[in-house]
N, C-alpha and C positions, 0 to 999 in steps of 0.2 A: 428558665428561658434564656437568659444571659450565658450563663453557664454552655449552653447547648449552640450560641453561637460563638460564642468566644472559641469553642472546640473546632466547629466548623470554617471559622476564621483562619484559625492555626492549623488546621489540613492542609486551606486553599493552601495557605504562604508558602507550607513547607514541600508542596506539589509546585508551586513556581520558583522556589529557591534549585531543586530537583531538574527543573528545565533548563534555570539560566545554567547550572552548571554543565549541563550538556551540550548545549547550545559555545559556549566559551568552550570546554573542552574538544571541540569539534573543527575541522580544518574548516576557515572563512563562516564562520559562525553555519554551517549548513547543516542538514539532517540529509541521509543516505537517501536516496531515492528508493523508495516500498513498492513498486511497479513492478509486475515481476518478468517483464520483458526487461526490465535491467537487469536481474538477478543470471550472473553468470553459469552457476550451476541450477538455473531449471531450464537455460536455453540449452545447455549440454545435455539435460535430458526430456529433450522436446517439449516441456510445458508451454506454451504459452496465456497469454491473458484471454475472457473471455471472450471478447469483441475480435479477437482474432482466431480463435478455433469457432467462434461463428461465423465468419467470415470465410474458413474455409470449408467448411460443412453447406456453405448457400452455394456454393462452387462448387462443389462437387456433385451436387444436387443438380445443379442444372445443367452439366455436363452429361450427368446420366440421362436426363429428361431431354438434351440434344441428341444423343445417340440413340435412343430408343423411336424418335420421329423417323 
């Protein structure tokens, strides 16, 4: 039992020694923005996030559904 925490002990630590280094190795201690409305090359290739291809999927929708009135 000891054994199996002391293992899992020394995971955590070596998974947070693993952060600070990145975290210090990083301009103003910051991590890249994961958004991929940041991500240069998916707006070059139209991706966007989903809140925003839904966004215009309900617009387009009801553009159609004004026209057709």
């Amino acid at each position: 039992m000891i054994k199996i925490l002391f293992v899992s002990v020394a995971l955590l630590a070596a998974g947070m020694a693993m952060l600070l280094v990145k975290v210090l190795g990083t301009e103003n201690g910051r991590f890249s923005s994961q958004h991929i409305h940041d991500s240069k090359a998916m707006r070059q290739r139209g991706i966007h996030c989903v809140m925003d291809q839904d966004r215009e999927m309900r617009a387009h929708k009801n553009m159609d559904l004004r026209t057709k009135i």
